[in-house]
N, C-alpha and C positions, 0 to 999 in steps of 0.2 A: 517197338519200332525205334531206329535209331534219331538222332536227332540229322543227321544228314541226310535222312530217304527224308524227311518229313520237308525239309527245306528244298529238296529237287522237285518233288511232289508239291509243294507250293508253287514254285517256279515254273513247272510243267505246266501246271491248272494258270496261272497268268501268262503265258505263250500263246498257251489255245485261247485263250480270252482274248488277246491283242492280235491275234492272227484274226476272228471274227471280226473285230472291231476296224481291222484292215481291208476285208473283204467288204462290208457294210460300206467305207468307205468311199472303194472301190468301185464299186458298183452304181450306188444310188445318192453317194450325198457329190460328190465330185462332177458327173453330168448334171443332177441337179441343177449345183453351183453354177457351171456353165453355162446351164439354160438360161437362168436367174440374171448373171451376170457377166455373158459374154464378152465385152468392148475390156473390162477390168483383169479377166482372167486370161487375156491374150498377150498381156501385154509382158513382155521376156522379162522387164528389171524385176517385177514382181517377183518373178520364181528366185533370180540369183539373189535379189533381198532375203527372201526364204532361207536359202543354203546358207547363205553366209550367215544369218544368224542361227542357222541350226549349228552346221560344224563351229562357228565359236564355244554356243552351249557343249557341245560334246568334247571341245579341247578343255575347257574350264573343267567340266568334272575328271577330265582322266586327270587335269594335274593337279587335281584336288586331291585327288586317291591316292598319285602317288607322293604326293608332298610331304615329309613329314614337319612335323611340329613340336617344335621345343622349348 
């Protein structure tokens, strides 16, 4: 087997993994949360806190990848 089917095949099997682990999410820990902690999970700054520090971490690794280095 090639070393590229073995690395898509790797990649495929942590898709489906993270796809579950979305769905799990999804479902039971996020209403959970809610239940648990209504007054805190309502409140809007929190989520845009949220994004804005996701999309930062996601601008950092792309310009990590494509940055080079000399």
């Amino acid at each position: 087997m090639s070393p590229r089917i073995k690395v898509l095949g790797v990649f495929a099997i942590l898709g489906f993994l993270l796809g579950e682990v979305a769905y799990v999410m999804y479902n039971w820990v996020i209403p959970g949360l809610i239940a648990l902690f209504p007054v805190i999970l309502e409140l809007e700054w929190l989520y845009w806190g949220l994004l804005g520090s996701l999309t930062t971490v996601v601008v950092l690794v792309i310009w990590a990848t494509i940055s080079s280095v000399k």
